[in-house]
LUMMARKOL-26356 format. One line per 2 residues: number of its first residue (from 1); for each residue x, y, z of C-alpha. Coordinates in steps of 0.001 Angstrom, whole numbers. Layout:
# LUMMARKOL-26356
NUM) X/Y/Z ~ ...
***
This chain:
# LUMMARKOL-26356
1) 9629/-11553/-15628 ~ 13363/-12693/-15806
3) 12946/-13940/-12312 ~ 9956/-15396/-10006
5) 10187/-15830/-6837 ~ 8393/-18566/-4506
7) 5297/-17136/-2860 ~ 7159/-17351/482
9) 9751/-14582/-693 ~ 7016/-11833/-1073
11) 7364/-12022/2761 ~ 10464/-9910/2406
13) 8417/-6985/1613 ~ 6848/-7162/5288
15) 8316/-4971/7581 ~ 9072/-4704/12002
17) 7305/-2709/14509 ~ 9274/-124/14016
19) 8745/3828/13658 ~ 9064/3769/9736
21) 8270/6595/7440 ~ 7099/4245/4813
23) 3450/3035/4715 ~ 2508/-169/3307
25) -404/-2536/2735 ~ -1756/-4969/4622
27) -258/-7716/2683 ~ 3223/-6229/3449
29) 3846/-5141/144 ~ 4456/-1297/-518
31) 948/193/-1210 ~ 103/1438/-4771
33) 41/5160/-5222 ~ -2911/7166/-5566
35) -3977/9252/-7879 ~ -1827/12835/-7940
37) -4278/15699/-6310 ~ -3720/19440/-7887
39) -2079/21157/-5173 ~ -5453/23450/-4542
41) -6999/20018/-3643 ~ -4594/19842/-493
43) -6962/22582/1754 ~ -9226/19537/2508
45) -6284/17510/4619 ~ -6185/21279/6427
47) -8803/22376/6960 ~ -10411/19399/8820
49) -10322/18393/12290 ~ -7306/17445/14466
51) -6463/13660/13465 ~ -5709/13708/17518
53) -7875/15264/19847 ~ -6759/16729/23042
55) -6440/14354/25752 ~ -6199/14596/29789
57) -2739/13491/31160 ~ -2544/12804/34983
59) 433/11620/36699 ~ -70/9616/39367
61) 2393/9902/42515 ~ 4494/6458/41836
63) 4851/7812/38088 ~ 2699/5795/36191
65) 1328/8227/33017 ~ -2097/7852/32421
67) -3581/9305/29144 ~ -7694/9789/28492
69) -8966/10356/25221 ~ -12807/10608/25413
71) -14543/9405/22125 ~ -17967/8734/22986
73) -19262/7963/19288 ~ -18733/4450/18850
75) -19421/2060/22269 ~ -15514/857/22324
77) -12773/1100/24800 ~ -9145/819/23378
79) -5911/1218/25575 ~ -2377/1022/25001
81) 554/465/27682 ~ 3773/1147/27238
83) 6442/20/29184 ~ 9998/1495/28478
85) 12553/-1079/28593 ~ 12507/-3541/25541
87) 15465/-5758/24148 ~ 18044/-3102/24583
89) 17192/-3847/28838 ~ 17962/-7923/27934
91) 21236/-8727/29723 ~ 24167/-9863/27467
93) 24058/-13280/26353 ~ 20070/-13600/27224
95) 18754/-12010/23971 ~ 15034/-12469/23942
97) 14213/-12012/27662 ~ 11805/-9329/27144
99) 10631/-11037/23810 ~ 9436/-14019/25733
101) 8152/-11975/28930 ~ 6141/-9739/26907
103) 4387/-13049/25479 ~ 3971/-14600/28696
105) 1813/-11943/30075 ~ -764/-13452/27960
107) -297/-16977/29623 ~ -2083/-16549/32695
109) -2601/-13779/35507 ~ -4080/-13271/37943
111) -6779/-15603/38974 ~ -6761/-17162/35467
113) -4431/-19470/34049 ~ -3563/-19620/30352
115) -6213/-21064/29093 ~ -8975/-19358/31219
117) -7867/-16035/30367 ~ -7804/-16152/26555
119) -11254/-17691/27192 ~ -12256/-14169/28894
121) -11572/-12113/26770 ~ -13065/-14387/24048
123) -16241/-14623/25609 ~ -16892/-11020/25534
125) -15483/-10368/22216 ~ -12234/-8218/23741
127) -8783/-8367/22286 ~ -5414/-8321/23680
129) -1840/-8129/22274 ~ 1239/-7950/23762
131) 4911/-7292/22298 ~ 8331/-6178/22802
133) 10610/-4046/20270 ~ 13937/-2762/20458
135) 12820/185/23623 ~ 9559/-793/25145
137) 6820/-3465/25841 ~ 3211/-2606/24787
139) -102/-4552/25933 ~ -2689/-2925/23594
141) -6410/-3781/23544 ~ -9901/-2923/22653
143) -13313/-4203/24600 ~ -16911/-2851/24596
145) -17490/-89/26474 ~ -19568/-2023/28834
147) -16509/-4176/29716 ~ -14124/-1469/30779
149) -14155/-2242/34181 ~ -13551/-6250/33236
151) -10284/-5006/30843 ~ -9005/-2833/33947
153) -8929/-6111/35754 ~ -7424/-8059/32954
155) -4603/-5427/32086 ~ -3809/-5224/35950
157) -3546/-8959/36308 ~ -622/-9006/33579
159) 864/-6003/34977 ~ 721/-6698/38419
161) 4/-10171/38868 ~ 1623/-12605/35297
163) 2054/-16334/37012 ~ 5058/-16270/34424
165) 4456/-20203/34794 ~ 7541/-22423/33621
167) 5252/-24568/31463 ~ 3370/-21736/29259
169) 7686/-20087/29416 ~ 8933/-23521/27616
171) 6431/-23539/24798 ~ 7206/-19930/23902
173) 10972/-20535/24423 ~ 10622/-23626/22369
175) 8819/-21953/19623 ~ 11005/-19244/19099
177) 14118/-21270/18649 ~ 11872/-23398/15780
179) 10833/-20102/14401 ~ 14432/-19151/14000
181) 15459/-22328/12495 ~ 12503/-22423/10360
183) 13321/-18919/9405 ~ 16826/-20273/7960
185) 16048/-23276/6635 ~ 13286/-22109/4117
187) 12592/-18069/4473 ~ 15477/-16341/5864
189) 14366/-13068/4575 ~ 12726/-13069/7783
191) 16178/-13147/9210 ~ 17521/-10527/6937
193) 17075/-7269/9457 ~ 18913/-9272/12363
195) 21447/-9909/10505 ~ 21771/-6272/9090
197) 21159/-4795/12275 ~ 23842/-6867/13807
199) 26728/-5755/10935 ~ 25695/-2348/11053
201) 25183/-1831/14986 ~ 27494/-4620/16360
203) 27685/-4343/20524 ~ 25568/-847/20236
205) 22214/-1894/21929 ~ 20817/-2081/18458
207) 22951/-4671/16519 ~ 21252/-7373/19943
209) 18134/-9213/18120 ~ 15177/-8605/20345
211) 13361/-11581/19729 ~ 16905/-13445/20392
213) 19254/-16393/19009 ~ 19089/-19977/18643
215) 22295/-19833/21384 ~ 20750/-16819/23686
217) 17112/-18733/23700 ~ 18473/-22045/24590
219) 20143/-21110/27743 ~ 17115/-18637/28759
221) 15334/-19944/31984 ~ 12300/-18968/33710
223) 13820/-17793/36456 ~ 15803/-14930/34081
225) 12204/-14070/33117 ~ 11008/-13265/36165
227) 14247/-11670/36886 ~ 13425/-9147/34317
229) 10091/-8777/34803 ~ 11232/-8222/38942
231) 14158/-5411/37729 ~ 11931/-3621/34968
233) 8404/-3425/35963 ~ 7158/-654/37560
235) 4522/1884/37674 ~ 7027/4681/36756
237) 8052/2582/33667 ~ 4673/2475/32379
239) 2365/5121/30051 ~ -1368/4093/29592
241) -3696/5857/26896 ~ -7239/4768/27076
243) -9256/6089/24493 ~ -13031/5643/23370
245) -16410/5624/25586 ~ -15978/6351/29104
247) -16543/8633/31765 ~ -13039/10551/32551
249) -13872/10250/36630 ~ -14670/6723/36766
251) -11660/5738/34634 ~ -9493/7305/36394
253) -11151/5806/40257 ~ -10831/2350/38464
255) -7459/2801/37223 ~ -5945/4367/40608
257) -7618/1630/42493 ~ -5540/-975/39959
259) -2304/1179/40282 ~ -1857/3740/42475
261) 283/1029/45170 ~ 2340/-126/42438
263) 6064/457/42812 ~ 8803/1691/40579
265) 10911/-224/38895 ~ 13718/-1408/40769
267) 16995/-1189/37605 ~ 17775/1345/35898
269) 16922/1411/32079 ~ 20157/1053/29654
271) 22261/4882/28858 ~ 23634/4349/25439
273) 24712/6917/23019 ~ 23859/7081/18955
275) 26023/4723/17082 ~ 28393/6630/14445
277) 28531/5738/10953 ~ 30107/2144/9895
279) 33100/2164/7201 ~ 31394/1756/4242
281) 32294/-978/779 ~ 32386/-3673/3482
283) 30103/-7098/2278 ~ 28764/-9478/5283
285) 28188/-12671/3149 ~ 25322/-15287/4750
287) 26072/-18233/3264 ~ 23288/-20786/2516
289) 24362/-23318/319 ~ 21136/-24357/-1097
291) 19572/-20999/-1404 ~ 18502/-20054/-5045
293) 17866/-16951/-4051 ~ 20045/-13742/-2784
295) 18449/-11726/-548 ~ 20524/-8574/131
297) 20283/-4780/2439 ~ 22767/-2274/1742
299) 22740/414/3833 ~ 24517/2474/6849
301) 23394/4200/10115 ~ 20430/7413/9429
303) 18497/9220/11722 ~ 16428/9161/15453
305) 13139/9896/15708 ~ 13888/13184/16435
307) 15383/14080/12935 ~ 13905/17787/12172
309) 12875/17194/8427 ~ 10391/14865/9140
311) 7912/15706/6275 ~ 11150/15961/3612
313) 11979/12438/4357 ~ 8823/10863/4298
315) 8301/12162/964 ~ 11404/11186/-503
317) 11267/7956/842 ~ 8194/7403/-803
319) 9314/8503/-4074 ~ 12453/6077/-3710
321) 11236/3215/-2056 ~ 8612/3411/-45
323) 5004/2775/-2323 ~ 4227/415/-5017
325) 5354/3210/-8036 ~ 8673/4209/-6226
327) 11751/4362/-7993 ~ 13285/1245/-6691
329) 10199/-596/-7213 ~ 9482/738/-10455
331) 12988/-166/-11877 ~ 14023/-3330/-10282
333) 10320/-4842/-10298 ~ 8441/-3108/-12687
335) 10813/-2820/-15555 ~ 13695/-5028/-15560
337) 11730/-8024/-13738 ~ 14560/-8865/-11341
339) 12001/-9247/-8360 ~ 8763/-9555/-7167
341) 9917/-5983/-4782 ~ 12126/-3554/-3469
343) 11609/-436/-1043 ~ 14055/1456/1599
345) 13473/1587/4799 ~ 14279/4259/7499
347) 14128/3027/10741 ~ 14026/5467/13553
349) 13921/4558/17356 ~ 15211/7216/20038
351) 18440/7034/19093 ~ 19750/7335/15020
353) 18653/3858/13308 ~ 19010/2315/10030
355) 18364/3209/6854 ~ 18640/920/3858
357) 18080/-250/787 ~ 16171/-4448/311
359) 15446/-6366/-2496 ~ 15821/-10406/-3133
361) 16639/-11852/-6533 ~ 17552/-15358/-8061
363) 20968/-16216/-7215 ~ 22388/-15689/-10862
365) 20905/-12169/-11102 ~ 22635/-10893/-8133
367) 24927/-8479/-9186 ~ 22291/-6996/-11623
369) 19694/-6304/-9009 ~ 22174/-4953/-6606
371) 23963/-2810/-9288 ~ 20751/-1741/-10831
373) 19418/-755/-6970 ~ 22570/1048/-6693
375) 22248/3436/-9937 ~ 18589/4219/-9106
377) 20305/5850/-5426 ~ 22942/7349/-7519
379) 20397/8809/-9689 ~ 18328/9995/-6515
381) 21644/12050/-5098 ~ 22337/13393/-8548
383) 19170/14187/-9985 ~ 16797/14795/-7100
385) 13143/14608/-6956 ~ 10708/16119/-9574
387) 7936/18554/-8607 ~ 5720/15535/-10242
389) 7319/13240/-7801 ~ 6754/15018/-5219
391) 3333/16252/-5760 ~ 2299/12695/-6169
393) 3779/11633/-2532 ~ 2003/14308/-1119
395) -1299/12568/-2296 ~ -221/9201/-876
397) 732/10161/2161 ~ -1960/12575/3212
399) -3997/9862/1912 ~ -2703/7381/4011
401) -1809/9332/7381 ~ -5247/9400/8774
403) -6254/5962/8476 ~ -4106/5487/11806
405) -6265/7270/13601 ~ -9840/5798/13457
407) -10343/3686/15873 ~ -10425/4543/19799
409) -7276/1462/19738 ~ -5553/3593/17253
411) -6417/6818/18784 ~ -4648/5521/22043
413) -1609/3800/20551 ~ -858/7276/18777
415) -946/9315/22218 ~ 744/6728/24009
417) 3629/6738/21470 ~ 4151/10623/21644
419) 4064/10442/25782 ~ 7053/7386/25324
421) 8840/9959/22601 ~ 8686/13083/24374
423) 6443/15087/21668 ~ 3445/17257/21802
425) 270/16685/19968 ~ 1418/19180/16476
427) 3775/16036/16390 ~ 814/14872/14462
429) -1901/17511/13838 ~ 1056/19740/11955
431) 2266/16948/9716 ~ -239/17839/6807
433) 1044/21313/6878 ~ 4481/20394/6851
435) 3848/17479/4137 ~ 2371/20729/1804
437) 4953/22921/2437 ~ 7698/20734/1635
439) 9517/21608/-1614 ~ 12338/20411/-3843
441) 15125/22258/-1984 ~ 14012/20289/1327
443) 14044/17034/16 ~ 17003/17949/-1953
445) 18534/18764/1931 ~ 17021/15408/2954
447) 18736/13424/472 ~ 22002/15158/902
449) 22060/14622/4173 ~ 19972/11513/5356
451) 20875/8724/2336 ~ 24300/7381/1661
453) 26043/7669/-1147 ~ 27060/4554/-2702
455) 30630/4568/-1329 ~ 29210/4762/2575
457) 26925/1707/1924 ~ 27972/-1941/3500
459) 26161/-4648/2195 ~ 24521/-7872/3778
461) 23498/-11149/1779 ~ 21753/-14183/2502
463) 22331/-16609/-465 ~ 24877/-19378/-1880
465) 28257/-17978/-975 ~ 29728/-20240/-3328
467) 27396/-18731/-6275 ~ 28532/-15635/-5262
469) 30976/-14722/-3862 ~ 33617/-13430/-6291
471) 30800/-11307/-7778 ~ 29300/-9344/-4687
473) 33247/-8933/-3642 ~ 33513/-5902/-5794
475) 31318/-4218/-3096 ~ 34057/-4424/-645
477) 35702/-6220/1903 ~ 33592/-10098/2690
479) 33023/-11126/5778 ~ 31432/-14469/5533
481) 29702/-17022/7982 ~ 27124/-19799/7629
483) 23496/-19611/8140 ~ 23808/-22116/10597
485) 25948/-20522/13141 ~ 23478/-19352/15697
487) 24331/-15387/15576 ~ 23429/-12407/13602
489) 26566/-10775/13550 ~ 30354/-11675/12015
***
């Protein structure tokens, strides 16, 4: 290889909550293909079962959403809560808020303090997570079926009852801003979709990093916590799936006893419209002056979850960037050696998201990685996508699409997310149909209509601006700050 990369820059490859199209493996690196399947083969992803069962949906009377998935096989209980709101509900200037909260619900409730109940749940071998992306909040967790009745407790103390306590808020406060700083001192391709999000969104709800700035985290108190937590919480923000071992009636008795005098919310969530297309041939340069590597997105705005060719674009962003064999990977890894990775990424959250193009290189190779990522998208909008190509993605993804639905946790998270989305169950159970149906002409439409060309793209680099700089300025227009300023956008 012409270039090799310190161990800490495979990280790049490792992608955000996000609704993605691309799969990947669990080290973050895009998954190796499997072998192609004869198209005959295909009858076995449809003939089988639906990946998601039907499911009871009850709607309690202050609007919580409750979804039961009965799965008696295995003695497990998973559930999944989702609470719409996320960063795009921070206020201006207090990026982060619903970053920090969603952590803090972990840090004591209820009758247990922090430390009492992570011991809890330890002690009967349970799990909980909690997180907050750009549009909701999620608690997700999976107990023994004999515990159910101990996890309704533990999921209505953090609802209902977090202590939000001003010690447990510091740490996590504290810990972010190190995080970020850590980030840009020594792996700032952590940093690379904040700043990308910010040049290509700006003020939309979208460009605003939901985990926060160095600036927005610092002047964060506790109080602003509980302010959101006070304005956003409510039973008719909140969708829980429960799926596994359990009898429907007493679920539902424990549940309404937990929920049932819970009120709504008391703010409204955030209105905002898509954001339109950015000018493209504009560079935003990150300069880091002792960076000896460039780690660069080019890209422009794509497509919402709702996009129609949903199939077509999975496939062809597996064939471009999106698996271990893909074109990007095969030409700017595998044969010229300029990386250790590179994939594209369609991003696609209620409203139209990102969709891009990411790589990292050594500093002096810059220009050839970038130029060589941009033939290989030239060379997917003039030449298309073989029948080969295509066959082969079909393999990988049917392949890899029901693996996410194994486990009653897994079987939960997928119903919550199509309650929070609006979509019915063929959301899912179709998509193997659709995946064998597709053909050239529809990812042919896809590409036409989904990817930039290279004259729509705007570029963002993290690297040594002074290494740089006249090069990468035949992409367009620089706009150039340091790494140390503490924002993601110019």
């Amino acid at each position: 290889m012409r270039f090799l990369a310190c161990v800490a820059a495979v990280a790049l490859l490792t992608g955000c909550a996000t609704t993605e199209t691309r799969v990947e493996s669990m080290t973050g690196e895009p998954a190796a293909a499997v072998k192609t399947t004869p198209a005959a083969d295909f009858s076995a992803y449809l003939d089988r079962d639906p990946l998601l069962p039907d499911y009871q949906r009850i709607e309690f009377d202050n609007g919580l959403v409750l979804l039961l998935l009965e799965k008696p096989e295995v003695p497990l209980v998973g559930f999944e809560a989702v609470l719409r709101g996320g960063a795009v509900a921070d206020p201006i200037g207090k990026e982060g808020t619903a970053s920090l909260l969603a952590e803090l619900l972990r840090k004591g409730a209820g009758d247990r303090d922090a430390g009492e109940f992570a011991a809890t749940v330890e002690g009967v071998g349970g799990a909980l997570n909690t997180g907050a992306g750009l549009e909701s909040l999620r608690i997700s967790g999976g107990f023994l079926a004999k515990d159910a009745e101990l996890a309704v407790s533990l999921l209505a103390d953090m609802l209902l009852r977090p202590h939000l306590d001003a010690a447990e808020f510091g740490k996590l406060r504290d810990r972010s801003i190190q995080f970020i700083k850590a980030a840009k001192d020594g792996s700032p391709n952590q940093l690379l979709p904040y700043y990308s999000a910010g040049f290509v969104f700006g003020d939309h709800p979208y460009g605003r990093p939901s985990s926060g700035t160095e600036t927005s985290l610092a002047g964060l108190s506790v109080g602003d916590v509980r302010d959101f937590y006070s304005d956003h919480f409510g039973a008719d923000r909140v969708i829980l799936a429960v799926a596994g071992d359990f009898d429907a009636k007493r679920m539902v008795s424990m549940l309404r006893d937990a929920f049932a005098d819970w009120k709504p919310a008391t703010a409204a969530l955030p209105a905002y419209d898509a954001a339109p297309a950015v000018t493209g041939d504009r560079v935003f340069l990150i300069d880091k002056p002792d960076a000896t590597q460039t780690y660069f997105w080019m890209g422009n705005i794509g497509v919402s979850k709702y996009y129609p060719q949903r199939a077509p674009l999975a496939l062809t962003n597996t064939v471009f960037g999106g698996s271990f064999t893909s074109m990007l990977n095969t030409e700017l890894r595998i044969k010229s050696g300029l990386t250790y990775g590179a994939r594209s990424t369609v991003r696609q959250p209620r409203r139209k998201g990102s969709i891009g193009i990411s790589s990292f290189t050594a500093t002096e190779t810059t220009v050839d990685a970038m130029d060589l990522a941009l033939e290989t998208l030239d060379r997917l909008h003039n030449d298309g996508l073989t029948e080969q190509q295509i066959l082969s993605a079909k393999s990988y993804i049917l392949g890899q699409f029901p693996l996410g639905f194994e486990t009653a946790r897994q079987l939960a998270r997928q119903a919550a997310q199509l309650e929070f989305y609006n979509l019915e169950r063929d959301w899912i159970n179709a998509y193997a149909g659709q995946i064998v149906a597709t053909d050239q002409d529809d990812t042919g439409a896809v590409i036409d209509e989904v990817y930039p060309q290279r004259n729509q793209l705007v570029y963002v680099l993290i690297g040594n601006a002074a290494a740089i700089r006249d090069a990468v300025s035949k992409y367009g227009q620089i706009t150039e700050i340091s790494i140390t300023e503490p924002r993601f956008k110019p």
